[in-house]
N, C-alpha and C positions, 0 to 999 in steps of 0.2 A: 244704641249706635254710638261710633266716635266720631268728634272731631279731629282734624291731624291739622293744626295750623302752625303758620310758619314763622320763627323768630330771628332777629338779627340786632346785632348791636348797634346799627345805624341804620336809621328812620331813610333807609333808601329802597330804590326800588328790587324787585325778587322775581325773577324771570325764571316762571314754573318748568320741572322736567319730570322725567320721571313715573311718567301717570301712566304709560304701556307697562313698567313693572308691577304694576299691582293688580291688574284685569285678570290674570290667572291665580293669585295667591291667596285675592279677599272679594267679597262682593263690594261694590263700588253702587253707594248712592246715587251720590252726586261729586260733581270737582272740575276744578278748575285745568279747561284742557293744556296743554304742553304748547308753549311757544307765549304765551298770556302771561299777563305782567302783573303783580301784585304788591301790597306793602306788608311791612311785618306787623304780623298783631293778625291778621286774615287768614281766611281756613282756606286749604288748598284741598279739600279731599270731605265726605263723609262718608264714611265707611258704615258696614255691617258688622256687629262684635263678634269679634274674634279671639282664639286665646292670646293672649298679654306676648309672651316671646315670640310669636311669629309677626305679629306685629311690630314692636322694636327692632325684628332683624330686619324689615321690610323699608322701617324708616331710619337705617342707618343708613339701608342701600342707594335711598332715593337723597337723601341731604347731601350725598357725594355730588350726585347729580344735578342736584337745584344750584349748589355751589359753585361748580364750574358755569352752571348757564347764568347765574347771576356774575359772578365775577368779569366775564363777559361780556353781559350786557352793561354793568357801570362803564365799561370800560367804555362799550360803543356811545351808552351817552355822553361821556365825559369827551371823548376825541368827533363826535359827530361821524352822521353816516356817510362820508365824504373820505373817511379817512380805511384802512383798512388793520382788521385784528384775527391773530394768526393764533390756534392752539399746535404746541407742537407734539408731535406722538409718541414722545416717550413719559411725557407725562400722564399718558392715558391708555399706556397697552395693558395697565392690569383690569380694565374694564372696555374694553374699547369699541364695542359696539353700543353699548348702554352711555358712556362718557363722550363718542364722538357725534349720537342723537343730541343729545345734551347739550353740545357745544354749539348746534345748530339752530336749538332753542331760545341760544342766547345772542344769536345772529352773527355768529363767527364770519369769518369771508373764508375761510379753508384751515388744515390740517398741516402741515409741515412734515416731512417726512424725513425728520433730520437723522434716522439711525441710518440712513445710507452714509454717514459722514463716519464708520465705526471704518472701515473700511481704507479710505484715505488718511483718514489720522494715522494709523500703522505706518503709511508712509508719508507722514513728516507732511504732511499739509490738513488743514483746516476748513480747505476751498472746498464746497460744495456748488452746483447747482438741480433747484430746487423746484419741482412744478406740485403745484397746489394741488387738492381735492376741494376744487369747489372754487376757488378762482382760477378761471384758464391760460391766466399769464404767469411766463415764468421769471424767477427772480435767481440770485447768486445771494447765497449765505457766506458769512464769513467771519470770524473771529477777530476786536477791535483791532487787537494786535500784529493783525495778517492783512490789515487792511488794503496796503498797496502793494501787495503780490497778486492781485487780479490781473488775468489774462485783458487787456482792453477789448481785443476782436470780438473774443466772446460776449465780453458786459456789455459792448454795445447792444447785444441782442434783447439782453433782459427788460423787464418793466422797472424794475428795483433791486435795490441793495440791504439784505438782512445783516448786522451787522449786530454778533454777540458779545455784549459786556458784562462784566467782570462785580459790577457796583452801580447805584443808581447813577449818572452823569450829571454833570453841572448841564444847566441850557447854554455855555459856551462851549462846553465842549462836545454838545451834540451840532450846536454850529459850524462848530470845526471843520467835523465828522462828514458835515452836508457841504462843505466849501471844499473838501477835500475829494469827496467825490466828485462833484462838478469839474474839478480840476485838473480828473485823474482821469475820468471817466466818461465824463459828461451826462452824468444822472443824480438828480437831486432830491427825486423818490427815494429818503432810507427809513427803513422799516429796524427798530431797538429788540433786540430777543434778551429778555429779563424775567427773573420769579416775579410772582405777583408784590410780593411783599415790597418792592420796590419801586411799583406803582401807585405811588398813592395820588389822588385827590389834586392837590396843590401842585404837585409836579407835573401832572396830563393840562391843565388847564394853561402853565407855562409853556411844554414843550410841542404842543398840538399845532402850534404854529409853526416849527421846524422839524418834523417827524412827518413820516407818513402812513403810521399806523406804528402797533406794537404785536410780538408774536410772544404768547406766554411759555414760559418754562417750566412752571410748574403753577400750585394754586392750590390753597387754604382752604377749609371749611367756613365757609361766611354763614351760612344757615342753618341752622338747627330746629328741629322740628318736636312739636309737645303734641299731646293727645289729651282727648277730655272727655267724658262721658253726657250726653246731652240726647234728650229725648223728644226733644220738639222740631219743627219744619225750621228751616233757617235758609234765606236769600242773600243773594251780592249780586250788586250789579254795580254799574259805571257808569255818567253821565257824561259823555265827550265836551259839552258844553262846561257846565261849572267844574269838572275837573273835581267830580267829585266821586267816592265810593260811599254807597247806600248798601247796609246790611241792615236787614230787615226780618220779622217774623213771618210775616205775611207778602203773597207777590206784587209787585208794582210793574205796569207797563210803562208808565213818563215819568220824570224827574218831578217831585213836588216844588221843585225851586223855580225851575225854568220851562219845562212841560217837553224838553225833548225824549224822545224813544231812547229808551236807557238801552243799555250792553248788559247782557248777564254773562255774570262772569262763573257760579257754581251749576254748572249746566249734569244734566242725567247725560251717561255716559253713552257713547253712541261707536261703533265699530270705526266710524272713518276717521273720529278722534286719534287713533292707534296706528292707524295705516299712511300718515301724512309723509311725504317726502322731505327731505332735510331741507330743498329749496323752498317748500311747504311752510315747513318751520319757521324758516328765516323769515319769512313774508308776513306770517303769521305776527311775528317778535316784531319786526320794522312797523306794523301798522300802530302797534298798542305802543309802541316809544312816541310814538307822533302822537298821542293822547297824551301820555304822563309827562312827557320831557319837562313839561311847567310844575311838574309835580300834581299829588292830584290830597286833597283832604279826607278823610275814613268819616263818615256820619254813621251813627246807629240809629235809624230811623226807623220810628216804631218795633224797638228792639224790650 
């Protein structure tokens, strides 16, 4: 049998997808279901061996996947779940049934539907408005530069204001951005539409305070996935209390540290695992953030 465990170049968290693709193409062990949260170095799958290329083309398909729903979820840890984050669907219509699960995995609030904006650009505007898949308020998209050609009657109506730049902003000039709407509009909900590459880290913990969510534009491969030949029984679970993961040879019901009822996280695979609904999903995601958000330590115990 293989392991398929999951790599990243930063010791952050990896919001599992992807695991409905492989019920039809391999026999499936055990694995860690879709919406579940893990760290790099941890096995998301054990498989049955199978031959070597259809495997690789398996786990090209799925790192797309793990990638968006992690990229995502840093995101929602980093801005907290108070705030809102948007994938938009041009970044995901060469997959888009398999990439917008995915998205959901990683507790998206909705989809953006901004190719309707193909349409209006031909005639010399940039104004879109916008109703989500999956948040039921609607917002007005709009490009930095078109800012204050918004109709007011109409913006009064919206939740927020998507507002597409050009380069990552200074936080004064996302300040602006929110003074300017207030001023114009009187909304001070604005939501940034930016690649991911432009979000990093140190900028979300800055700008979280004046933003009210981000909508991505496009997004990187964060994860990458290895395979390993291994013949023995192998456990993971989670302890909610010490914030800790136990990988193990053998099964444990409590934590040896603190005696709480641990979380198994490589579970035998089960048909309802598959059939979850993207609100499913999301629920799924939002529970296990509220475990890791402190971060959580990898023990190999009795390994």
């Amino acid at each position: 049998m293989k392991l398929i465990i999951a790599r990243s170049r930063r010791n952050d968290i990896i919001a599992i997808s992807g695991m409905w693709s492989l019920k039809d193409k391999m026999k499936i062990l055990k694995m860690v279901p879709d919406g579940f949260i893990i760290y790099p170095n941890e096995i998301i799958s054990i498989v049955d061996d199978i031959k070597l290329d259809e495997l690789i083309k398996s786990i090209k398909n799925i790192e797309k996947m793990i990638s968006l729903s992690t990229t995502i979820a840093r995101l929602r840890r980093e801005l907290g779940l108070d705030k809102r984050v948007f994938i938009c669907l041009s970044s995901i219509l060469d997959s888009f049934e398999d990439l917008a699960r995915a998205a959901y995995c990683g507790g998206v609030d909705g989809i953006l539907n901004d190719l309707r904006s193909v349409e209006v650009i031909a005639k010399d505007s940039t104004i879109q408005f916008i109703n989500t898949e999956g948040d039921d308020r609607q917002y007005v998209a709009v490009r930095v530069d078109e800012l204050s050609k918004l109709d007011q009657d109409q913006v009064r109506k919206v939740h927020g204001i998507i507002i597409y730049l050009y380069s990552r902003p200074s936080i004064s000039l996302l300040r602006y951005l929110r003074e300017r709407c207030i001023i114009l509009y009187g909304k001070s909900r604005i939501i940034i539409a930016l690649p991911h590459i432009y979000l990093s880290y140190n900028f979300l913990r800055k700008a979280k305070d004046v933003i009210y969510g981000v909508a991505l534009t496009s997004f990187g491969l964060l994860v990458k996935l290895d395979y390993v030949d291994y013949d023995k029984d192998i456990f993971m679970y989670r302890c909610s209390e010490c914030r800790r993961d136990l990988i193990s040879s053998s099964s444990i019901r409590k934590c040896p540290r603190c005696g709480q009822r641990l979380i198994e996280l490589l579970k035998e695979p089960s048909d309802r695992y598959f059939k979850y609904t993207a609100r499913e999903l999301k629920y799924i995601f939002t529970n296990m953030l509220k475990i890791v958000e402190k971060g959580v330590v990898v023990d190999y115990y009795g390994y």
